[in-house]
C-alpha positions in Angstrom: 40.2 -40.9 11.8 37.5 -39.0 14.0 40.0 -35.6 14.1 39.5 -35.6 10.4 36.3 -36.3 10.1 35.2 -34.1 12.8 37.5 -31.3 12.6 39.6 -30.9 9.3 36.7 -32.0 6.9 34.6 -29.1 8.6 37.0 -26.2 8.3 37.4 -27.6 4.4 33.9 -26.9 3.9 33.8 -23.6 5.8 37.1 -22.5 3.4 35.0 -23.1 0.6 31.1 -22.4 2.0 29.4 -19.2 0.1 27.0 -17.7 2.1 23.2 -17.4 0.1 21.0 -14.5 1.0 17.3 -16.3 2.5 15.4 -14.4 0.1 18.0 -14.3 -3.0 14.7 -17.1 -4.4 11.4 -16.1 -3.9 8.5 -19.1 -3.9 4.9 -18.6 -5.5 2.1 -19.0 -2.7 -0.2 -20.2 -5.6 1.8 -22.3 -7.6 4.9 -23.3 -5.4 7.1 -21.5 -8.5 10.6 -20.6 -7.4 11.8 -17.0 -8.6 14.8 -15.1 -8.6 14.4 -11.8 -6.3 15.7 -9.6 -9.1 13.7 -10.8 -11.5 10.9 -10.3 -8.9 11.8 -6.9 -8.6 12.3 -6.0 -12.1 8.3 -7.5 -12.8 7.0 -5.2 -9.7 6.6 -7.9 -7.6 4.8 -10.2 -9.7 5.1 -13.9 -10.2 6.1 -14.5 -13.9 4.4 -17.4 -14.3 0.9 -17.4 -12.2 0.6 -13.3 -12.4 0.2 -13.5 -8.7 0.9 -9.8 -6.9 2.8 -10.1 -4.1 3.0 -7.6 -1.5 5.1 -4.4 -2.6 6.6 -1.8 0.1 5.7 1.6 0.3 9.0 3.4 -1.5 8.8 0.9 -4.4 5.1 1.3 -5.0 5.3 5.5 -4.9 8.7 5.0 -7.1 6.4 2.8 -9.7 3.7 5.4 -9.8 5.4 8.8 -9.9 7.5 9.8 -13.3 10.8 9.0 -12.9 10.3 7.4 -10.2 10.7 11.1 -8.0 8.6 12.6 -5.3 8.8 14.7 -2.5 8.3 13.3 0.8 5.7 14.5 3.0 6.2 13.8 6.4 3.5 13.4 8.7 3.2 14.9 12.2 4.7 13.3 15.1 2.1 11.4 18.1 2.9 10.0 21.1 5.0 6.7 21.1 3.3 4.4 23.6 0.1 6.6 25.0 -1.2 3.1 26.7 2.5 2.0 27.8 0.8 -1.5 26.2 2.3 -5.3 27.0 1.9 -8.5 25.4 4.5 -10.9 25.1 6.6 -7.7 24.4 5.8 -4.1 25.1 4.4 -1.9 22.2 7.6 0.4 22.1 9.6 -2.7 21.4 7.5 -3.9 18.8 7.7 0.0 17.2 11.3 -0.1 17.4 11.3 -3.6 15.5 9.3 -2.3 12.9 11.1 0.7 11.9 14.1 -1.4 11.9 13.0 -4.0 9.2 11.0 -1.1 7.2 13.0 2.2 7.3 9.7 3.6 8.2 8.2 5.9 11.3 4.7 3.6 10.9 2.4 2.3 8.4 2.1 5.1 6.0 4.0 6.5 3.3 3.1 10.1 1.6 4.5 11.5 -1.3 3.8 14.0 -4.2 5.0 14.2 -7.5 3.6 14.1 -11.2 1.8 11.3 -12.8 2.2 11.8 -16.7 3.0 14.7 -15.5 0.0 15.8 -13.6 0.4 16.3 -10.1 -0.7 13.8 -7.7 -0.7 13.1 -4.1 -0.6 9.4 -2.6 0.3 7.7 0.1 0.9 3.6 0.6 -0.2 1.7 3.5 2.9 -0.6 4.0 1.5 -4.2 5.3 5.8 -5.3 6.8 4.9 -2.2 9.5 3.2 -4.3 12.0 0.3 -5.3 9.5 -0.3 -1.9 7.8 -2.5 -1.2 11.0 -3.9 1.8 11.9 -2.9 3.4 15.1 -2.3 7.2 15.5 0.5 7.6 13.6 -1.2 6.2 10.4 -4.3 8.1 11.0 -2.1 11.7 11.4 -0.4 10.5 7.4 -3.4 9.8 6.3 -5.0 12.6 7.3 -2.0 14.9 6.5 -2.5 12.8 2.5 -5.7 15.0 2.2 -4.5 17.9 3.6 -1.5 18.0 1.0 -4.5 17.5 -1.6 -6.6 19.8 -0.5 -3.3 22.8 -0.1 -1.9 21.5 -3.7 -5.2 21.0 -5.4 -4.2 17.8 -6.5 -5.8 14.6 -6.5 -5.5 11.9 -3.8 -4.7 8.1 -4.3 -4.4 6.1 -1.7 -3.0 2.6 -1.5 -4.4 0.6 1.2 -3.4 -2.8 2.9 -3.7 -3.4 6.2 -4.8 -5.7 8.8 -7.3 -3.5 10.4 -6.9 -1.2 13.7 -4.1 -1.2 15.8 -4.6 -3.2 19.1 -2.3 -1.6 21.3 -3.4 2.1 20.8 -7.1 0.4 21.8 -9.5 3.2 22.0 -7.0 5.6 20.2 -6.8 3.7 16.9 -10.1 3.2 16.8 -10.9 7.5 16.5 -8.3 7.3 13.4 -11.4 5.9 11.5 -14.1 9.0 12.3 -11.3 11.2 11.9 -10.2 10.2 8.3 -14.0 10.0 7.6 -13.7 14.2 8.2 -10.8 14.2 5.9 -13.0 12.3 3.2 -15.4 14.6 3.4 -12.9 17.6 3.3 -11.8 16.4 -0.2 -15.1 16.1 -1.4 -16.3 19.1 -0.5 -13.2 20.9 -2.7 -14.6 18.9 -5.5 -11.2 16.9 -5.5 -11.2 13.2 -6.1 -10.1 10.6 -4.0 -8.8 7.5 -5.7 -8.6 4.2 -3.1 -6.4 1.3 -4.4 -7.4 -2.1 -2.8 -4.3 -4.1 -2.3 -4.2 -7.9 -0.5 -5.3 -7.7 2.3 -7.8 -4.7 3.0 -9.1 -6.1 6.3 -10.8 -4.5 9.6 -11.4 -1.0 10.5 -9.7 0.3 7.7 -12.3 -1.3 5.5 -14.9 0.0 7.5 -13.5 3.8 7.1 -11.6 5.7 4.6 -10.6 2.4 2.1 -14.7 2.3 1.4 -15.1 6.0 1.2 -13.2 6.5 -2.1 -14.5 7.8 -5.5 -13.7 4.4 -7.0 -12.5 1.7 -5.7 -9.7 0.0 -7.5 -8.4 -3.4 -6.8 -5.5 -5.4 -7.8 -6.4 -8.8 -9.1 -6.6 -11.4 -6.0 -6.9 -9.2 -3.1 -8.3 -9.7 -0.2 -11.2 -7.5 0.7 -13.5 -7.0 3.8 -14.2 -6.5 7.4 -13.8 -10.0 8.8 -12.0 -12.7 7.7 -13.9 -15.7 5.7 -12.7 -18.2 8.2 -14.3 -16.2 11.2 -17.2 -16.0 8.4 -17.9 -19.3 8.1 -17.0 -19.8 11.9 -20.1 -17.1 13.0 -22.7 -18.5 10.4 -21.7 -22.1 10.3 -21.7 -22.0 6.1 -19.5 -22.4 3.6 -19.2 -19.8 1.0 -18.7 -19.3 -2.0 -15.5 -19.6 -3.8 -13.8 -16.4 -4.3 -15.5 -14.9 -1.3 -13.9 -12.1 -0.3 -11.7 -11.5 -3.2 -11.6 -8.5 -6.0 -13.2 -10.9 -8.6 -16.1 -12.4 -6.7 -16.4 -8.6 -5.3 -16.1 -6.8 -8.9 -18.8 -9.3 -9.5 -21.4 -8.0 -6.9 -20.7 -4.2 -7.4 -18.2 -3.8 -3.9 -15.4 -2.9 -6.7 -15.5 -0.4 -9.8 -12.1 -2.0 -11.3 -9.6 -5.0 -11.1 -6.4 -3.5 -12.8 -3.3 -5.6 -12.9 -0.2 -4.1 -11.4 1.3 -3.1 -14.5 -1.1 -1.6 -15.7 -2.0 0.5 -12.5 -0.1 3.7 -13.0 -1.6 4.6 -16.7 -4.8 3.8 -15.5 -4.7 6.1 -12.7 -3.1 8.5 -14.4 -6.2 8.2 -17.2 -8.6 8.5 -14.5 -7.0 11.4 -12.6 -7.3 13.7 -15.7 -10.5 12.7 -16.3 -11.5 13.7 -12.4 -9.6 17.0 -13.0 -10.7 17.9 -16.7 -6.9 17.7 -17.3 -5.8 17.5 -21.2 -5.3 14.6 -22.4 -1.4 13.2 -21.9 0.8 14.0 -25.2 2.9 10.6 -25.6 5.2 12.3 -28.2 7.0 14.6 -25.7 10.1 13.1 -23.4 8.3 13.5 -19.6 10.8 16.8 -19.0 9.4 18.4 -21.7 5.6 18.1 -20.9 3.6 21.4 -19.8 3.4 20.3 -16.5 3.6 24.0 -15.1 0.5 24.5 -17.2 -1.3 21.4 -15.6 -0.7 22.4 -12.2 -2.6 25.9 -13.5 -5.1 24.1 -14.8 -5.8 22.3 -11.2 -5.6 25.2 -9.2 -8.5 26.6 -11.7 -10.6 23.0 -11.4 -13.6 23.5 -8.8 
């Protein structure tokens, strides 16, 4: 009976065996609830039940914000690949290559411009699947090139950041992306434009200690994660426990660190609200179908904004 059992019992099953996707169900990190990914999808990324956000990518979160889900790409300059030729367990190159595989991305950062209740906008998404949303050369250059395409369209800037801080195997080169996008701040400021920062989980490192902190206000989704340090290496360095919520865009709303805590679906009319207000934009007629709003008039209007 072993040939049966063994062999014909096996191939039975295989005849009959339906492959499942690994992520076709999608598990709540808060509550353990199980969700179906298209149903995830649909809710823009957020667990029905416990309204947690999980982490979006960079072409579904500029497709949520922009009308009709359309924008124009803009594509950052290219930088050198491997300036440090850096090993760890693998080399950085191989690492690069990984990540563009999994993300359909060049690096971290995604820019694109389109209309927002039909007022033009520039933003660009820090996508934390590209090796942590860190910043290394690359990010820094589409960053950078985010305010530049402001600053040329007269448009405001949002950015959404999440990232694990600099990028280790640039070294002394990632670290420069955070005076340099300090310039780029300023740049926008001094054309009067306004620069909107969007907190997402996590906002960790040097990016927290540059251009995420430098905004005109600070947004934060509800539950992020926001600082320099971690809480564990925290409470490690001080030997004290904190307080609950440390770290997050409650307990931070709380002491002043955060202006807003907007939940995910409500992100795109609030910054659509707040743009016009930066820009002394009119306010948004709800009556018209999108194609139909003045939006060659708005784009006027910004030019004329100081």
């Amino acid at each position: 009976m072993n040939w049966i059992t063994n062999v014909v019992r096996p191939k039975i099953k295989n005849l009959f065996k339906r492959e499942v996707p690994e992520n076709l169900w999608v598990k709540c990190p808060e509550t353990g609830q199980m969700v179906f990914h298209k149903d995830l999808e649909a809710n823009q990324f957020v667990i029905p039940g416990s309204n947690y956000h999980m982490r979006i990518g960079a072409t579904a979160r500029l497709q949520s914000l922009f009308d009709n889900g359309r924008y124009e790409d803009i594509i950052p300059p290219e930088v050198a690949t491997d300036p440090l030729r850096f090993r760890d367990e693998k080399r950085y190159a191989d690492r690069l290559r990984d990540a563009r595989t999994k993300t359909g991305m060049q690096d971290a950062v995604k820019i694109g411009y389109g209309e927002v209740e039909t007022l033009p906008v520039t933003a660009a998404v820090q996508d934390f699947d590209f090796m942590g949303g860190s910043l290394g050369m690359a990010a820094g250059e589409g960053i950078i090139r985010g305010f530049e395409t402001a600053l040329a369209k007269k448009t405001p800037f949002i950015l959404f950041v999440s990232s694990g801080g600099a990028r280790m195997q640039e070294g002394i080169l990632s670290l420069m992306q955070m005076p340099r996008t300090t310039v780029g701040v300023q740049m926008l400021r001094e054309a009067g434009l306004p620069y909107i920062v969007v907190l997402t989980n996590p906002t960790t490192g040097g990016v927290t200690a540059s251009y995420a902190m430098l905004g005109d206000l600070h947004i934060s989704e509800p539950g992020a994660l926001i600082g320099f340090a971690g809480p564990r290496v925290i409470e490690q360095t001080i030997r004290e426990k904190l307080p609950e919520g440390f770290q997050r865009a409650e307990y931070l709303l709380d002491h002043g660190m955060v202006d807003m805590v907007v939940h995910r679906h409500d992100m795109r009319s609030t910054l659509a609200r707040l743009c016009r207000v930066f820009m002394k934009a009119p306010a948004y007629d709800v009556s018209l179908p999108t194609h139909e709003k003045p939006a060659a008039d708005l784009v006027q209007l910004a030019a004329q904004t100081p």
